[in-house]
N, C-alpha and C positions, 0 to 999 in steps of 0.2 A: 655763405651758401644760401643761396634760394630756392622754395619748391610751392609750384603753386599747383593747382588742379589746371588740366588741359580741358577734358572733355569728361563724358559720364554717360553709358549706352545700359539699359537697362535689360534685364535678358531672363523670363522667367521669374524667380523668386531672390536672384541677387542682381546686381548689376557692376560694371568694369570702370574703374576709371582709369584715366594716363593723367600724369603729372609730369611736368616740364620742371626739371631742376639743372641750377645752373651754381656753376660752383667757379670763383675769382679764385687767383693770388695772387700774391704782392708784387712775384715778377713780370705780371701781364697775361702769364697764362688763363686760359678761359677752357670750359668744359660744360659743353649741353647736352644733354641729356633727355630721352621720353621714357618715362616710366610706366607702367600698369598693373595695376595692382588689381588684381580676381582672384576671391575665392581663398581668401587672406594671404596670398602669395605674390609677392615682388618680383618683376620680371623688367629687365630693362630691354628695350625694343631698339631704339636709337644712341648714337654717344656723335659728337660733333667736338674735336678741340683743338687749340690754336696755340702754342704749336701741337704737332702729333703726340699722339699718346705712346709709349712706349710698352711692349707687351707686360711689366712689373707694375707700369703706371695704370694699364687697362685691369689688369687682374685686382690692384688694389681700389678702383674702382665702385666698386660695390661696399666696400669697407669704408670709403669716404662719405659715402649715401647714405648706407642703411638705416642709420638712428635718426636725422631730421626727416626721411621719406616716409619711414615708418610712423613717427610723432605726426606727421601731415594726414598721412592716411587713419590713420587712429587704430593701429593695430601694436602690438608689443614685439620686444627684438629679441626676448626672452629674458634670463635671468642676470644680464645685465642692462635691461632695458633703463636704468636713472642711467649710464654712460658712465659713471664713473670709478667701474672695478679697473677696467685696465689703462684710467687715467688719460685718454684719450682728448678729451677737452674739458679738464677739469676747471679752467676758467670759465668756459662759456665763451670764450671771444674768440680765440686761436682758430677757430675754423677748419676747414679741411687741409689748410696748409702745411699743421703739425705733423699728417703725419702722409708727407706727402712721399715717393720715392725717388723723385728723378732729385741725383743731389746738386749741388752747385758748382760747374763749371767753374776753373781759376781763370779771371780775362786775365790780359796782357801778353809779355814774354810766356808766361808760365802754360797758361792756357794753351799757345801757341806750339810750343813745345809740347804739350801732352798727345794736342791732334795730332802735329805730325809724326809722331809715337804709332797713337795706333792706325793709324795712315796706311803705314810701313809695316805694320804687324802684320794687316789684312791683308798687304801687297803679299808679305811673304808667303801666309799662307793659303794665297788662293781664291781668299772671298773678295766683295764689293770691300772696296776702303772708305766709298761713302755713306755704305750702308754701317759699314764700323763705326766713327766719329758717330753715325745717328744717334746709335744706341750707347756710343759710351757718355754722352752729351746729352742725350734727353731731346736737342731741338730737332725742327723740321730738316727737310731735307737742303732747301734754300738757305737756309740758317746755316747749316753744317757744310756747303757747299762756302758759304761767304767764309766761315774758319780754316777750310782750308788753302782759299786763296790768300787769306793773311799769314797762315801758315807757310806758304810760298814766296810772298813778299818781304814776311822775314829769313829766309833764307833758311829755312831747316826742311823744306823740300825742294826737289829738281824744279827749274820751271817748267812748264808744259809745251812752250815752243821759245823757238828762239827768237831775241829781241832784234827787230833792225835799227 
């Protein structure tokens, strides 16, 4: 995870700054971020990530940031502010990754089988089935859209027209 200072607007007897924090992981995901801090309060402004965030990945969000944005900014996170009462990155290296949410997709047959699982869930009950795979998957829409044409190719769904 990285956070640098963006900018710094001076306003009366305090002044705001925005930090740009950018947070990897190991499976290629990426996550940007503008942060502002005023008035010893953290507010995030902007979030930018590849693939989509999912609303549990958005909410945990803040909980990925808070202790190096606040170390940047030079304010405290409170009364765990050393990070390490609820063991969160008790290494120092693990990174945001530890305690990320979206969990890990199975590829192959198995993977294949789960999408068109809940595919067919969504079908039954009436919602989008690609907005289902999104969220049971964590990826984008493209991403989940490519699962379940594999998911077709391996025959656990109808195909969508017929072959000539």
């Amino acid at each position: 995870m990285s956070v640098w200072p963006a900018w710094k607007v001076r306003d009366g007897g305090g002044a705001t700054v925005w930090f740009r924090v950018r947070l990897e992981f190991g499976d290629g995901a990426r996550v940007d971020a503008v942060a502002v801090v005023a008035e010893g309060r953290v507010s995030i402004e902007d979030v930018r990530a590849e693939p989509a965030l999912s609303l549990d990945d958005l909410a945990a969000l803040a909980d990925w940031i808070e202790g190096p944005l606040c170390e940047a900014c030079g304010i405290g996170t409170g009364p765990d502010a050393d990070g390490g009462e609820d063991g969160e990155d008790a290494q120092g290296g693990g990174g945001a990754g530890a305690g990320r949410v979206r969990s890990v997709w199975p590829r192959g047959v198995e993977g294949q089988w789960l999408v068109a699982q809940k595919y067919r869930a969504a079908q039954e009950a009436g919602t989008d089935p690609v907005l289902a795979v999104m969220s049971a998957t964590g990826h984008s829409r493209r991403r989940s859209l490519r699962l379940i044409g594999q998911a077709r190719d391996a025959g656990f769904l109808t195909p969508r027209r017929a072959r000539r």
